[in-house]
C-alpha positions as CSV (number, residue, x, y, z in Angstrom):
1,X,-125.2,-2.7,-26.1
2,X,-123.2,-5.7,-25.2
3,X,-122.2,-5.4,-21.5
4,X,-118.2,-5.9,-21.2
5,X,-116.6,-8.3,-19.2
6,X,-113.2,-8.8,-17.4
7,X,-111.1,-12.0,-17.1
8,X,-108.4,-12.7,-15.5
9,X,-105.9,-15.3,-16.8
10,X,-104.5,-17.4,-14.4
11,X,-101.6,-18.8,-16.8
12,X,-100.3,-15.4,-18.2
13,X,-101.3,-13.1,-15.3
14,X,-102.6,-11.0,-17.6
15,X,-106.1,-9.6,-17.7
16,X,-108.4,-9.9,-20.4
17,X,-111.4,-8.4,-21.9
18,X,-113.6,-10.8,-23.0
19,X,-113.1,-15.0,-23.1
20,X,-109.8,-15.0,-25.0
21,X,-108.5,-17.9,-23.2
22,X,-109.5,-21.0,-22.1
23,X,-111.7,-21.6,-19.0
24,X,-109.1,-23.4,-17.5
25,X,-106.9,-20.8,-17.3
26,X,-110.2,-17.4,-16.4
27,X,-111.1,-16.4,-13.3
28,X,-114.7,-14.0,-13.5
29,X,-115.9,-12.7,-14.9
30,X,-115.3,-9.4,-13.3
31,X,-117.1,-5.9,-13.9
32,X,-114.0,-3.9,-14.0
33,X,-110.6,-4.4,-15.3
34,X,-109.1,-3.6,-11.1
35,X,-111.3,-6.0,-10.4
36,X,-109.8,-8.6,-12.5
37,X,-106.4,-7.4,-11.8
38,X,-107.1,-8.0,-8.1
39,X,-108.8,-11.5,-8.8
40,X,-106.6,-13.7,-7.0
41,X,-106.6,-11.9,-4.0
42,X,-109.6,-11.5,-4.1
43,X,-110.0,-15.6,-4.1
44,X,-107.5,-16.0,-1.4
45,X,-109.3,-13.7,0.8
46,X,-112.8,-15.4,0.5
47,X,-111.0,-18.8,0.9
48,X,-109.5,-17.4,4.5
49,X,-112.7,-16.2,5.2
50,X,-114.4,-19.4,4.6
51,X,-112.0,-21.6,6.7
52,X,-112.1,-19.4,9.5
53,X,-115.7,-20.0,9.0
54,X,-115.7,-23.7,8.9
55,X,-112.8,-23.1,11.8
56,X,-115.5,-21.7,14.1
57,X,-118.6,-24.2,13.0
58,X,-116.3,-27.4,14.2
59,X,-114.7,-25.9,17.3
């Protein structure tokens, strides 16, 4: 059985099951449809995490 995946499109805010859009406008692909939903939190969070990171390898 095909294993189903989760998009999230960054143009229509809309998520989607499958690649229905172009890869311009995905982000995932995510295992669950709240995970998708939650995608660009989920980015902004990870890029915080990483400059406060790169924060503490230059001070």
């Amino acid at each position: 059985m095909e294993k189903v995946e989760y998009w999230f499109n960054t143009k229509t805010k809309a998520v989607e099951q499958g690649k229905l859009s172009l890869s311009v406008d995905r982000l995932g692909p995510f295992e669950t449809y709240e995970q998708a939903k939650l995608a660009e939190q989920t980015i902004a969070e990870r890029a915080r995490q990483i400059r406060e990171q790169d924060d503490e390898d230059w001070a």
